[in-house]
PDB file as gemmi writes it, atoms N, CA and C in Angstrom:
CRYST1    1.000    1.000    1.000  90.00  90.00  90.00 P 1                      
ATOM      1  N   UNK A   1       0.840  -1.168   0.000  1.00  0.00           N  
ATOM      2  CA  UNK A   1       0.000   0.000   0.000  1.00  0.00           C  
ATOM      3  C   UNK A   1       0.891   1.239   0.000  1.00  0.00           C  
ATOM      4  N   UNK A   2       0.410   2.195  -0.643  1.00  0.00           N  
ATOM      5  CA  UNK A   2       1.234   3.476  -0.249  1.00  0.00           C  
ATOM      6  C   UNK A   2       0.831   4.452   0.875  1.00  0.00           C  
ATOM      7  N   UNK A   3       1.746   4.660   1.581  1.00  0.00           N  
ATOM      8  CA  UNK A   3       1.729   5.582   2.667  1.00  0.00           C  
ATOM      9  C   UNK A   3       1.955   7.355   2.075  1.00  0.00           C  
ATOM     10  N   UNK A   4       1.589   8.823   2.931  1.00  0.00           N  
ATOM     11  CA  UNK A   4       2.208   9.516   2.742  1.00  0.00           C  
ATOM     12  C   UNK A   4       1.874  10.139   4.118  1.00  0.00           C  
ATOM     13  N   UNK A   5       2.860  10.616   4.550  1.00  0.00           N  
ATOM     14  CA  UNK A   5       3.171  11.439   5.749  1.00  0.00           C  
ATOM     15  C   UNK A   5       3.258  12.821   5.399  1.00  0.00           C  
ATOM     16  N   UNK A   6       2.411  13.916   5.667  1.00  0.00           N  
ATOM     17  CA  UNK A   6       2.246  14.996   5.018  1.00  0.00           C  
ATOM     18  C   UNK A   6       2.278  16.305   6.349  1.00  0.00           C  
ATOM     19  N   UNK A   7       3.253  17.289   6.481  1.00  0.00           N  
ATOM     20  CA  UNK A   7       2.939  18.389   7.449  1.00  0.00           C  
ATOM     21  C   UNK A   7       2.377  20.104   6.468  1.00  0.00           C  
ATOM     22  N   UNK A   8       2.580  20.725   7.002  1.00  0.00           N  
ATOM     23  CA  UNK A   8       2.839  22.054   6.607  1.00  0.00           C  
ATOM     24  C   UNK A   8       3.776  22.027   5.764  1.00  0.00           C  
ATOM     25  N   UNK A   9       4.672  21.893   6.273  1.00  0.00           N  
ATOM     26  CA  UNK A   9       6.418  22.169   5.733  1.00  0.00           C  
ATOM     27  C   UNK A   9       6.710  21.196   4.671  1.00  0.00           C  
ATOM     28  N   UNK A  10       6.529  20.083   4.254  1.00  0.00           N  
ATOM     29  CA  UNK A  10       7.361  18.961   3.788  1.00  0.00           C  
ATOM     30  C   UNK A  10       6.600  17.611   3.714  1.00  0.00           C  
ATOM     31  N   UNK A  11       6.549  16.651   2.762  1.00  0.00           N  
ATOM     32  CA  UNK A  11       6.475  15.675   2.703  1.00  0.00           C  
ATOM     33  C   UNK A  11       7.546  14.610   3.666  1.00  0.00           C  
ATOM     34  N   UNK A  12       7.065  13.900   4.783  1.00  0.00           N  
ATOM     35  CA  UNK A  12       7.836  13.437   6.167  1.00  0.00           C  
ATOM     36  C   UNK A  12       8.521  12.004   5.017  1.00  0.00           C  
ATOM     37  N   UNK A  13       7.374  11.189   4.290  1.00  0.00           N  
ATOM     38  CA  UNK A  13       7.324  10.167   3.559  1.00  0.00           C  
ATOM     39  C   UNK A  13       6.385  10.030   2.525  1.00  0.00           C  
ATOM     40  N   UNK A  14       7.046   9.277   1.619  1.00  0.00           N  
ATOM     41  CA  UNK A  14       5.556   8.844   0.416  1.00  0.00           C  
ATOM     42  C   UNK A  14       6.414   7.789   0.224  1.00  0.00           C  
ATOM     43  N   UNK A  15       5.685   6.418  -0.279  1.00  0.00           N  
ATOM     44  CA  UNK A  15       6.588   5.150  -0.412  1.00  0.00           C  
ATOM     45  C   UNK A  15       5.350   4.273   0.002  1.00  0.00           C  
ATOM     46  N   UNK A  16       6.049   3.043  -0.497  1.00  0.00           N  
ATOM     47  CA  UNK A  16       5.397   1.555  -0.507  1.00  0.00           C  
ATOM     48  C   UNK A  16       5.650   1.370   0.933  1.00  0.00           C  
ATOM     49  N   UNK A  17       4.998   0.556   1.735  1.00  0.00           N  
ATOM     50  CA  UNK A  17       4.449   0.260   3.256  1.00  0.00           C  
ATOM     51  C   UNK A  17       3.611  -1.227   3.339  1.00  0.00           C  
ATOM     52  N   UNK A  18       4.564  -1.995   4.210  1.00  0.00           N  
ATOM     53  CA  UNK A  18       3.815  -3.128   4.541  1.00  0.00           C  
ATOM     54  C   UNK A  18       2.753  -2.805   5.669  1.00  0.00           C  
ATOM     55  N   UNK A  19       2.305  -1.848   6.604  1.00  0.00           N  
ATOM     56  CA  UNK A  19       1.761  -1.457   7.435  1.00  0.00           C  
ATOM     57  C   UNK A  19       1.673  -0.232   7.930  1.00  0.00           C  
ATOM     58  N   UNK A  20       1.127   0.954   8.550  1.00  0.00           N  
ATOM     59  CA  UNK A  20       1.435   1.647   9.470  1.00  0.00           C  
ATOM     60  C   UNK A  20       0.819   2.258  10.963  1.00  0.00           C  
ATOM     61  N   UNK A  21       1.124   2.205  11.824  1.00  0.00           N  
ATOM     62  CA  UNK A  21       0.435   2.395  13.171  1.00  0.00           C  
ATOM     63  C   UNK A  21       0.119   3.625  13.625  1.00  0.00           C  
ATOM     64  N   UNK A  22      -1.049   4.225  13.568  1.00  0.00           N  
ATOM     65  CA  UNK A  22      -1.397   5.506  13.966  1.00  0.00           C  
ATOM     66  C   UNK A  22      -1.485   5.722  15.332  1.00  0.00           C  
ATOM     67  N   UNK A  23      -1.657   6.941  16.378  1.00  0.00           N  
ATOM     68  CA  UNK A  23      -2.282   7.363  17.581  1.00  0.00           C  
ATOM     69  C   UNK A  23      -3.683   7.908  16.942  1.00  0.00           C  
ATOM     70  N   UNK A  24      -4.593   7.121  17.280  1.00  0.00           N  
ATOM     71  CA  UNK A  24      -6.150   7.604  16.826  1.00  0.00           C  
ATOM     72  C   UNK A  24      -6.812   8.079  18.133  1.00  0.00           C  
ATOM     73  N   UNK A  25      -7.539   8.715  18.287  1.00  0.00           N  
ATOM     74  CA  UNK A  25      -8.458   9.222  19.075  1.00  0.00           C  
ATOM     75  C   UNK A  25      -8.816   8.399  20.254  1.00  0.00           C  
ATOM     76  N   UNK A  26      -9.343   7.730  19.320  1.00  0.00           N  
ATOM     77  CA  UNK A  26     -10.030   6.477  20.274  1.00  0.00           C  
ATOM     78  C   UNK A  26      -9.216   5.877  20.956  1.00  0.00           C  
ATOM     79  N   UNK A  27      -7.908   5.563  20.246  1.00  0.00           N  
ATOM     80  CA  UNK A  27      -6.804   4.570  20.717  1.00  0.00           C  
ATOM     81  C   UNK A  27      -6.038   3.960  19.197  1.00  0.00           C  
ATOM     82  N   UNK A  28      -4.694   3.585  19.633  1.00  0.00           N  
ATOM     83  CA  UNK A  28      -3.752   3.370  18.705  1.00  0.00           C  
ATOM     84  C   UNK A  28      -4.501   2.233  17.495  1.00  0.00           C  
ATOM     85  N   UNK A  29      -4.363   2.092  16.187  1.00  0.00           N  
ATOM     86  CA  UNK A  29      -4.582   1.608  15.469  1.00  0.00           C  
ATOM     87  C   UNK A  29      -3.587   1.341  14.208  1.00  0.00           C  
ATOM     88  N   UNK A  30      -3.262  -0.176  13.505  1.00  0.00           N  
ATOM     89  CA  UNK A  30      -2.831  -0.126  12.813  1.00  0.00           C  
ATOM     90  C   UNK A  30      -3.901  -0.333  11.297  1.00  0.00           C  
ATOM     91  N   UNK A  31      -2.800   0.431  10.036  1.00  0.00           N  
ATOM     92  CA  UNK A  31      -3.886  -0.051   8.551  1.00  0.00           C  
ATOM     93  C   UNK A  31      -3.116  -0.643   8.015  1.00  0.00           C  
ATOM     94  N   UNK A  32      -3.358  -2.003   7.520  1.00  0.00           N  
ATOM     95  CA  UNK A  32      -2.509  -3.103   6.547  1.00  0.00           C  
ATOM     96  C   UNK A  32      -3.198  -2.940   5.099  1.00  0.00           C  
ATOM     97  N   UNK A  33      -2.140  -3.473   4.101  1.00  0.00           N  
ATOM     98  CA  UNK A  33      -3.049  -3.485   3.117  1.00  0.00           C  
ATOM     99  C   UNK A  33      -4.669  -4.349   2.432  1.00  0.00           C  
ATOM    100  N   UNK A  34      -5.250  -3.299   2.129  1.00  0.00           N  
ATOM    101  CA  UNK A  34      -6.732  -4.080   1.977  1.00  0.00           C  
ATOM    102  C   UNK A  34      -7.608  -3.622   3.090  1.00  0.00           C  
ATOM    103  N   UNK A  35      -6.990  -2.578   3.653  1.00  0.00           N  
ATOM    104  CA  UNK A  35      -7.730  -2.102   5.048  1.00  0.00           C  
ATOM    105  C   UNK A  35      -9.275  -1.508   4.887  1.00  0.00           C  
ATOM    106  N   UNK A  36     -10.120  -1.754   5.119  1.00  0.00           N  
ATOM    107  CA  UNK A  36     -11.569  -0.981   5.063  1.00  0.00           C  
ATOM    108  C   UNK A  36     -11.304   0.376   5.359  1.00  0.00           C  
ATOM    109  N   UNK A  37     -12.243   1.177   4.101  1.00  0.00           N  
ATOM    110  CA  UNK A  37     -12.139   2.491   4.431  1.00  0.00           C  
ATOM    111  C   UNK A  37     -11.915   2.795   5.706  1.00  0.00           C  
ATOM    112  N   UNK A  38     -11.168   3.776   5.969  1.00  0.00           N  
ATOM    113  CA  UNK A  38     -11.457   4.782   7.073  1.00  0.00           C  
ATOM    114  C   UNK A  38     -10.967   6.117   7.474  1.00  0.00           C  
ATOM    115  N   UNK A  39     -11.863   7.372   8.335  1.00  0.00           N  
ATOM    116  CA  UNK A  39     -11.224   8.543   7.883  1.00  0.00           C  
ATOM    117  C   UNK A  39     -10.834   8.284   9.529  1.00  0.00           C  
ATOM    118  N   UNK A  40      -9.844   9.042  10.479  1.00  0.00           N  
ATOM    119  CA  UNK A  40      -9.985   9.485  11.674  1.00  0.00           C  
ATOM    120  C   UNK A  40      -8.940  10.872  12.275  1.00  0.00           C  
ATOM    121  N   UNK A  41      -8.940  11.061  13.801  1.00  0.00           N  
ATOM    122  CA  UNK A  41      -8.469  12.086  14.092  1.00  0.00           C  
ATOM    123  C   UNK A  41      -7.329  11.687  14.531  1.00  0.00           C  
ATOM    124  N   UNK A  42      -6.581  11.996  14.707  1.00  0.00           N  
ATOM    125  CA  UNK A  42      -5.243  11.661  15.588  1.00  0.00           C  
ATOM    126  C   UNK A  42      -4.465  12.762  16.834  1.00  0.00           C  
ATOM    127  N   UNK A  43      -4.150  12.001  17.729  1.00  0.00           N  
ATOM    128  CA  UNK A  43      -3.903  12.734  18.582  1.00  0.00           C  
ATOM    129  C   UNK A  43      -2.064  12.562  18.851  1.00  0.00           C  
ATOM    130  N   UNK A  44      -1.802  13.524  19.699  1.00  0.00           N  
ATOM    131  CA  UNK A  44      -0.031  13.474  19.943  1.00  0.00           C  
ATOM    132  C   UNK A  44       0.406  11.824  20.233  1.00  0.00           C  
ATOM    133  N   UNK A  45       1.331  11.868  19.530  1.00  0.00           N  
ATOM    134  CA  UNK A  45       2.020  10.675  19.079  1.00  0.00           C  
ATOM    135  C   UNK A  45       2.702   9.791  18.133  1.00  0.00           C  
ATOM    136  N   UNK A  46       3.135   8.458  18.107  1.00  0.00           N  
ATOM    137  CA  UNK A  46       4.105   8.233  16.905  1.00  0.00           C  
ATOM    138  C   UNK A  46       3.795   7.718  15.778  1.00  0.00           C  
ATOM    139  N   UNK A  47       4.105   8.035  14.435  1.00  0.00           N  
ATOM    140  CA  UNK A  47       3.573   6.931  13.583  1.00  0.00           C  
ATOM    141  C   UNK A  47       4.487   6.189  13.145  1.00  0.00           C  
ATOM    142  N   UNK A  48       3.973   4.998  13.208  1.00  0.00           N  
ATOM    143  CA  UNK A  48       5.520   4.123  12.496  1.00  0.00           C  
ATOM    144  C   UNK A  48       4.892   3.665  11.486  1.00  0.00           C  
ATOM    145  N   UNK A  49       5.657   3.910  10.536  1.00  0.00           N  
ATOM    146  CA  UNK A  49       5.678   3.221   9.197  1.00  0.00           C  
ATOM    147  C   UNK A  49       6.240   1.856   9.001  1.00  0.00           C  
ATOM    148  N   UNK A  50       5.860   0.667   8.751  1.00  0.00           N  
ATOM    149  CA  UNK A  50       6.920  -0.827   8.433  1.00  0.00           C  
ATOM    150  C   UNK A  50       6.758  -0.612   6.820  1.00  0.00           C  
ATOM    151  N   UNK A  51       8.500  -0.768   5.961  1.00  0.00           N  
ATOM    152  CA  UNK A  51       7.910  -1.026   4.811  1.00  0.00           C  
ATOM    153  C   UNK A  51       9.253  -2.292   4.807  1.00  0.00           C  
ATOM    154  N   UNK A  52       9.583  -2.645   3.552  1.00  0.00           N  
ATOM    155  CA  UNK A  52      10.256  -4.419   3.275  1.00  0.00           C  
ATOM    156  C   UNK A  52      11.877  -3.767   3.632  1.00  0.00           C  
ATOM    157  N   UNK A  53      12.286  -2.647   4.069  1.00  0.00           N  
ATOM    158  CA  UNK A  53      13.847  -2.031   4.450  1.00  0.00           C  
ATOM    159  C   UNK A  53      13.549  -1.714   6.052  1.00  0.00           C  
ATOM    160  N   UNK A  54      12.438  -1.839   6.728  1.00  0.00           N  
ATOM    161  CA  UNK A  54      12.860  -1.586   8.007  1.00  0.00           C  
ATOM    162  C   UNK A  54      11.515  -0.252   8.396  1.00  0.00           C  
ATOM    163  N   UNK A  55      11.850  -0.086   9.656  1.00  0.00           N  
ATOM    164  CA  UNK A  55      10.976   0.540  10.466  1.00  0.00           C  
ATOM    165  C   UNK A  55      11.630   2.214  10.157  1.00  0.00           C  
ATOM    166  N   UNK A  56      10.261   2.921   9.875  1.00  0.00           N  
ATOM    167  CA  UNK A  56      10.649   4.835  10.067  1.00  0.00           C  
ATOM    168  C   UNK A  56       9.495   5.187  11.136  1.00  0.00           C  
ATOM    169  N   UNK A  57      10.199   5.994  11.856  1.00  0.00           N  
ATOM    170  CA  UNK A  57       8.819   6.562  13.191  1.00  0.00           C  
ATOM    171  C   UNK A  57       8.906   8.410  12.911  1.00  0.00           C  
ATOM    172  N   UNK A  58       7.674   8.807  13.364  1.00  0.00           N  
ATOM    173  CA  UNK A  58       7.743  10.006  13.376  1.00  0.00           C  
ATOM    174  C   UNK A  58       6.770  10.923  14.472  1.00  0.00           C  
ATOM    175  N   UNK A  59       7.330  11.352  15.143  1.00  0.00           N  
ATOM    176  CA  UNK A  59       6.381  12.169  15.758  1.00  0.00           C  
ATOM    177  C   UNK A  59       5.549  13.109  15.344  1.00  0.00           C  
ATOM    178  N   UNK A  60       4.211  12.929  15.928  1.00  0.00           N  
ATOM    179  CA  UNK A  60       3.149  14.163  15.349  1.00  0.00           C  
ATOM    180  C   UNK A  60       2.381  14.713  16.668  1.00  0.00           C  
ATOM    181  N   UNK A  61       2.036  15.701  16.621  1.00  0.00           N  
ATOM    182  CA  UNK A  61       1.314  16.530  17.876  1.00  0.00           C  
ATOM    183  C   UNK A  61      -0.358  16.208  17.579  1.00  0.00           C  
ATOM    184  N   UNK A  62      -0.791  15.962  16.715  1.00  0.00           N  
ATOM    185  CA  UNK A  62      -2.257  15.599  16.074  1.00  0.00           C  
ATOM    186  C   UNK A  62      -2.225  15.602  14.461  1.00  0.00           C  
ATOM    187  N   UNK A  63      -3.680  15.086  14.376  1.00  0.00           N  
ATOM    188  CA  UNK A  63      -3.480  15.433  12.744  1.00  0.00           C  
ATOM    189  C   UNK A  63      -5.126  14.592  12.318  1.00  0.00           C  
ATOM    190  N   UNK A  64      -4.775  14.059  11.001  1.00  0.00           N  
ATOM    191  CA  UNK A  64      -5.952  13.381  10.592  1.00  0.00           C  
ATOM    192  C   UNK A  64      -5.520  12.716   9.625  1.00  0.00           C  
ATOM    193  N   UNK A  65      -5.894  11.164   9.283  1.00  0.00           N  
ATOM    194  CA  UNK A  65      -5.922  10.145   8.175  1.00  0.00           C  
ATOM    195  C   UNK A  65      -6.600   9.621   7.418  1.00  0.00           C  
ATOM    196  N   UNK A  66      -6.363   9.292   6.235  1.00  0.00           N  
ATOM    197  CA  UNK A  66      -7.716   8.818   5.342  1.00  0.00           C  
ATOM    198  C   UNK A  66      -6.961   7.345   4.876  1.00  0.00           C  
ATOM    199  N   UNK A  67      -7.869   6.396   5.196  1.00  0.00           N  
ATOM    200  CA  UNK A  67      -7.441   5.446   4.582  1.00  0.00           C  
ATOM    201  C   UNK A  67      -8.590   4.443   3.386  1.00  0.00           C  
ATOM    202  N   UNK A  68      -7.950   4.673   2.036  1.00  0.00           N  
ATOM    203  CA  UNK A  68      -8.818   4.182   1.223  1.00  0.00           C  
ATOM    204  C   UNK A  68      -8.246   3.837   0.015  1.00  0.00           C  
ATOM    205  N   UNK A  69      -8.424   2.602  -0.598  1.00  0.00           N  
ATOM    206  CA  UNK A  69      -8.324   1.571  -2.037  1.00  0.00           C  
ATOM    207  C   UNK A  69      -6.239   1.853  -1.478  1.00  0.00           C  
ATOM    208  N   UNK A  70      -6.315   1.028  -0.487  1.00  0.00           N  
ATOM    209  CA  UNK A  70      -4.710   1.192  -0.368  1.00  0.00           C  
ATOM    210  C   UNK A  70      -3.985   2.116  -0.407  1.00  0.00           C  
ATOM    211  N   UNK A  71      -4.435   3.274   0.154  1.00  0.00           N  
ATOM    212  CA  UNK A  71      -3.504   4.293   0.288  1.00  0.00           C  
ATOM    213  C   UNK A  71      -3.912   4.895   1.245  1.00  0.00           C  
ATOM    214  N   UNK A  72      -3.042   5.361   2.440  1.00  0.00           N  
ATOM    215  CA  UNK A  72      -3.171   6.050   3.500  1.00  0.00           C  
ATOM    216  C   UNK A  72      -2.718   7.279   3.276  1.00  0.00           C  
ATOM    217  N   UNK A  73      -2.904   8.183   3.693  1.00  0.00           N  
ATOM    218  CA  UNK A  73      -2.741   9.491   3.309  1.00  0.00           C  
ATOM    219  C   UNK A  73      -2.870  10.417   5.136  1.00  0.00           C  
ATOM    220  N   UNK A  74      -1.231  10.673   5.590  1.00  0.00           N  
ATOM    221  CA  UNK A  74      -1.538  11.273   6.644  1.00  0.00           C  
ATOM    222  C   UNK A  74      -1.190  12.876   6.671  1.00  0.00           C  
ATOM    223  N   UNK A  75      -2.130  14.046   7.540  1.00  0.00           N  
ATOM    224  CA  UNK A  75      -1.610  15.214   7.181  1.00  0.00           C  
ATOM    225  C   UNK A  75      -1.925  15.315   8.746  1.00  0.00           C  
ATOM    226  N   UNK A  76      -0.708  15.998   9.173  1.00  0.00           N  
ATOM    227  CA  UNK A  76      -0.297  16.461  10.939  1.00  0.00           C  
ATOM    228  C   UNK A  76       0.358  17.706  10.741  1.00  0.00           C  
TER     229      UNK A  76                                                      
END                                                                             
């Protein structure tokens, strides 16, 4: 699936992703590929990205994600 990690400033990541683990609102959640839609909020905390080279983490203060037809799309 493709990931993108998106701020103000800069693209954090865009790239192929075996997984990635959000801080959601509700509580931490991961989206694999084939994941059922979903939009949510995110609150302070890490996202880790897994792709087939290894683990990237990134801190975010909040934000929001869309996840849909394999592509996650995060803007913090």
């Amino acid at each position: 699936m493709i990931v993108e990690v998106i701020t103000p400033d800069k693209i954090l990541f865009s790239g192929e992703a075996v997984s990635v683990k959000l801080p959601g609102s509700g509580g931490s959640f991961e989206a694999l590929a084939n994941h059922a839609p979903l939009l949510s909020s995110l609150e302070k905390g890490q996202i880790i990205v897994r792709t087939a080279q290894g683990e990237e983490t990134f801190d975010i203060t909040g934000g929001i994600v869309e996840v849909l037809q394999n592509k996650v799309i995060v803007l913090a």
